[in-house]
C-alpha positions in Angstrom: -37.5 20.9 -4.8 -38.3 19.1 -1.3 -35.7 17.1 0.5 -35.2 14.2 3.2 -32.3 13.9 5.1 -31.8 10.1 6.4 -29.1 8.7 8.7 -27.3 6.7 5.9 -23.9 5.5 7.1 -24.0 4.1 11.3 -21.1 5.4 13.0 -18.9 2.0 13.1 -18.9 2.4 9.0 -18.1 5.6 9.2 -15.1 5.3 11.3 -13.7 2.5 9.8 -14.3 4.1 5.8 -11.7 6.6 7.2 -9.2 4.3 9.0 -9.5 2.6 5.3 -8.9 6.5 3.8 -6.3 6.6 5.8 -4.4 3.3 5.5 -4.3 2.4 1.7 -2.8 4.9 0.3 0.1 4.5 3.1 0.3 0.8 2.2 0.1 1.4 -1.6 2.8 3.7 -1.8 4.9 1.9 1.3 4.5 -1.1 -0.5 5.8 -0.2 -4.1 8.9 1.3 -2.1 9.5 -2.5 -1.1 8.4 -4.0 -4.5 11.5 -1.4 -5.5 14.3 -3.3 -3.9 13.5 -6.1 -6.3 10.7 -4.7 -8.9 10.5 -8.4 -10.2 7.3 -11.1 -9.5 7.2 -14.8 -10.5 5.3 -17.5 -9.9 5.8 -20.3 -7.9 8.5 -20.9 -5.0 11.5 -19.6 -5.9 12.5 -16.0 -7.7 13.7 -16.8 -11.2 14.7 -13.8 -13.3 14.5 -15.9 -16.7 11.1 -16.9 -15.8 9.6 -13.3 -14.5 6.0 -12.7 -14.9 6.6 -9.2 -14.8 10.3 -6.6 -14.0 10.9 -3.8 -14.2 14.8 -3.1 -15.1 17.0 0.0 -16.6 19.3 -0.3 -19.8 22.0 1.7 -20.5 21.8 3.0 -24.7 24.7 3.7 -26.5 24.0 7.3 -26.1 24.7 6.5 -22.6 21.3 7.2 -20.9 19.3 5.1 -19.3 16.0 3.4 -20.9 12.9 1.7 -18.6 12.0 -1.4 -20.0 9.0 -3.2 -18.6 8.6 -6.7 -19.1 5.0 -8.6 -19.0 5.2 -11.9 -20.1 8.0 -12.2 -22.6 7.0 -8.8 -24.2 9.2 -5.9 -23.6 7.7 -2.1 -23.6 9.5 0.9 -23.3 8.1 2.7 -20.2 10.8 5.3 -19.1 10.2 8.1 -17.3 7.3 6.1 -15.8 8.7 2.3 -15.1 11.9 0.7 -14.9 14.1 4.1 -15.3 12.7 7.7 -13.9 13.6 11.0 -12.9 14.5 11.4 -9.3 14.9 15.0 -8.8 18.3 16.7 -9.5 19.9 13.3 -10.0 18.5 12.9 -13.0 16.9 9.5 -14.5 17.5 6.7 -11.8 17.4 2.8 -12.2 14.1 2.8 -10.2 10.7 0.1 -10.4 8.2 2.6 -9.5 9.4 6.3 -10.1 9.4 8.4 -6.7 5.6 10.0 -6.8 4.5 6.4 -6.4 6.7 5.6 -2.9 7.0 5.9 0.1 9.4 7.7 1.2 10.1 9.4 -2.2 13.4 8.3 -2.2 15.0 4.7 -2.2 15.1 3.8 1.8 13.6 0.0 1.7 14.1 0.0 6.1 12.0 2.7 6.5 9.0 1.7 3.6 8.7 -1.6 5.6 8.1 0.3 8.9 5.4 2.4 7.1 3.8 -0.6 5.7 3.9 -3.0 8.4 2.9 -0.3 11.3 -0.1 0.5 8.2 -1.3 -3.0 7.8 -2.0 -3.9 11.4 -4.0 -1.0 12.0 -5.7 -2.1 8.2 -6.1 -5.5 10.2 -7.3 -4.6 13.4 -9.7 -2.0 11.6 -10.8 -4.9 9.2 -11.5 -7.2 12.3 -13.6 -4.7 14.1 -15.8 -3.7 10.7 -16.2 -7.3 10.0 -17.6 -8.4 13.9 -19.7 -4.8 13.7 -21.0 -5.9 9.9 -21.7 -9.8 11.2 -22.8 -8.8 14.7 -24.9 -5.4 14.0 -26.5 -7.2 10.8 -24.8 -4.2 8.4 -23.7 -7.3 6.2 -27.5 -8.9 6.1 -29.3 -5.6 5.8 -27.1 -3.6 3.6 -24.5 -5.7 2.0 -25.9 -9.1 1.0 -28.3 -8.2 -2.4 -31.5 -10.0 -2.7 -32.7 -11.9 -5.4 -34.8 -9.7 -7.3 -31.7 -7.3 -7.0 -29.5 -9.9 -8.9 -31.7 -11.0 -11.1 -31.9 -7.1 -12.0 -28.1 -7.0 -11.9 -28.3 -6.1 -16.0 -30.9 -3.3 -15.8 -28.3 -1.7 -12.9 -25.1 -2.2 -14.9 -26.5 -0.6 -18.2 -28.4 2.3 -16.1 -24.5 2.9 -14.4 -23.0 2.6 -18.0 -25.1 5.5 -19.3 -25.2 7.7 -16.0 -28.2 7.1 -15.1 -29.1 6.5 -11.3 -31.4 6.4 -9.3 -32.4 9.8 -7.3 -35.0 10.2 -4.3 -35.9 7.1 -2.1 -34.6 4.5 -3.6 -31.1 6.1 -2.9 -31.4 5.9 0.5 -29.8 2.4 0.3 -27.2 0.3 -1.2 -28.1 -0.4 -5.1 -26.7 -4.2 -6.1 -23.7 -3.4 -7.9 -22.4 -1.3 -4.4 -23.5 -4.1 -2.5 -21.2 -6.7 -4.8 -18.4 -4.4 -5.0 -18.2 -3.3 -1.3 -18.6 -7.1 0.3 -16.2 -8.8 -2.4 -13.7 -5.8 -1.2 -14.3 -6.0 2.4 -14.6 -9.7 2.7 -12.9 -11.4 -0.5 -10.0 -9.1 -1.7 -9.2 -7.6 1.7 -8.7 -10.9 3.7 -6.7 -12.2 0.5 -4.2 -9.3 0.9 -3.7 -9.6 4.6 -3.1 -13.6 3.6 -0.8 -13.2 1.1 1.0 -10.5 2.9 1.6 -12.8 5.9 2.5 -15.7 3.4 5.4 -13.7 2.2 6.8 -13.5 5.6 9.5 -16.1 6.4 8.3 -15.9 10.3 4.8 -16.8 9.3 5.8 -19.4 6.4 8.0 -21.7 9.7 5.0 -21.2 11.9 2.0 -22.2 9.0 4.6 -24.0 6.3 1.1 -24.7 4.6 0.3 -20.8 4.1 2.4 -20.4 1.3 1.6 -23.4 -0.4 -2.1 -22.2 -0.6 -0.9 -20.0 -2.9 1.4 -21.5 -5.1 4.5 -20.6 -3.1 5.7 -17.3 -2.0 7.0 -15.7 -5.1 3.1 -16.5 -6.0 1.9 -15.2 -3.3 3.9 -11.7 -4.0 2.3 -12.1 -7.2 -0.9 -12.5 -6.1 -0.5 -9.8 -3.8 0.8 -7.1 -6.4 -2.2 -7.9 -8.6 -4.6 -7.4 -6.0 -3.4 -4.3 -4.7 -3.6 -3.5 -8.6 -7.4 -4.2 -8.0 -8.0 -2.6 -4.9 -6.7 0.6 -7.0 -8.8 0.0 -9.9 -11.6 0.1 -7.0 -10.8 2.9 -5.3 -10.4 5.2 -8.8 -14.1 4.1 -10.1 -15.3 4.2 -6.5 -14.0 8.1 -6.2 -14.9 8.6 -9.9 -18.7 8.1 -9.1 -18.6 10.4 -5.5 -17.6 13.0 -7.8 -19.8 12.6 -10.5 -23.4 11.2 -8.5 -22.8 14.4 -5.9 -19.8 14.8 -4.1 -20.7 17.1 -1.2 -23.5 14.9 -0.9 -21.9 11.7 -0.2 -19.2 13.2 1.1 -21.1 14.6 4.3 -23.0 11.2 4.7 -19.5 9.7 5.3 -18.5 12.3 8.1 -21.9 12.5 9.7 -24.0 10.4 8.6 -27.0 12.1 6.9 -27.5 11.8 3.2 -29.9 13.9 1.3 -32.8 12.7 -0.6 -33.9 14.2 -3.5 -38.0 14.0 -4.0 -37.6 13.3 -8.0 -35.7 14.4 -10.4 -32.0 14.6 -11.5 -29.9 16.7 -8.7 -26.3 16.5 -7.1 -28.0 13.2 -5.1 -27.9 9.6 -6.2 -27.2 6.3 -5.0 -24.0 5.6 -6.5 -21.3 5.8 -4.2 
């Protein structure tokens, strides 16, 4: 079977798809080391623990062990070993939000997770702020990003062929099908900005300079909240975005993103698609 090689992916996407590699799993895991020192969120202005969202706490049993509990809304659930109370190495199970895997560092050093995340999100910023002017400036957003019409008014037809594996292989692939082109512009221009914004929100330094930040969002306990669930979402993306490199060809897409040059197929079902 024939193939095509075409220059997918312009170096400026390339560089910054692997500053964003690199960053978010740093911030992720630096961040849930900070949620640790108080693995509570509310909503509004001020922290009230009778009115928590969400927490994460340890209780003791009357065997003496410790228990996770995981509270959402007035509803308790038992999460330990995962949330609330896990194992954290030869001390044993650990009053702890998010067990050790999940931070960074591994173990509870709150200093040192806030150097990681802050050092992390400027260079997420910066790197934002340069793909955005490149996307704006080199028309990446109005070429690749934006869908057209007939694309959204096929949105249906594309989620159903997704749902049932089936996408599209030779030239069409060559480009940005709608669904990519909604996910990838409500990441890089909706969710990111609003987790930079709610990020800075939470900072008391910001909040006395822009007092009207954090009431955009409700207050800062909101904004945390707001900033947990969204970094909830961003992993929800990353996990289906990885899920269909692996399963639409993942040496294929994989090599696009390093140098550029994706493979076409000329018909027929092979490691290539257009669902990455």
């Amino acid at each position: 079977m024939k193939a095509l090689l075409v220059y997918r992916h312009r170096f400026p996407t390339r560089l910054s798809h692997w500053v964003t590699v690199l960053c978010v799993p740093i911030l992720v895991l630096s961040g849930f080391q900070i949620f640790n020192a108080h693995p509570a969120l509310y909503w509004g202005e001020r922290s009230d623990g009778e009115r928590a969202v969400l927490a994460m706490r340890a209780e003791r049993t009357p065997r003496g062990t410790l228990k996770g509990i995981t509270h959402v809304f007035g509803r308790d659930f038992d999460t330990t070993g995962v949330l609330g109370a896990s194992r954290d190495g030869a001390l044993g199970i650990q009053d702890r939000g998010f067990p050790n895997w999940a931070t960074l560092p591994g173990h509870q050093w709150l200093a040192m997770g806030r150097r990681w995340h802050f050092f992390f999100a400027w260079a997420f910023v910066l790197n934002g702020l340069a793909f955005a002017g490149y996307a704006v400036l080199g028309r990446h957003l109005s070429r690749d990003l934006m869908p057209s019409g007939p694309e959204l008014r096929a949105i249906g037809r594309a989620l159903r062929d997704h749902l049932l594996f089936r996408f599209h292989h030779g030239a069409a692939a060559d480009r940005y099908n709608v669904l990519q082109k909604l996910a990838y512009a409500s990441i890089i221009f909706v969710a990111a900005p609003l987790l930079v914004l709610t990020g800075l929100a939470m900072s008391p330094r910001v909040d006395a300079a822009i007092p009207a930040l954090p009431a955009v969002f409700g207050g800062r306990q909101s904004a945390r909240t707001l900033h947990f669930l969204l970094t909830l979402g961003l992993i929800a993306f990353t996990a289906v975005h990885l899920f269909m490199v692996l399963v639409t060809g993942f040496w294929n897409n994989v090599r696009s993103m390093i140098l550029g040059w994706y493979r076409l197929s000329s018909g027929g079902p092979d490691e290539d698609s257009s669902a990455t």
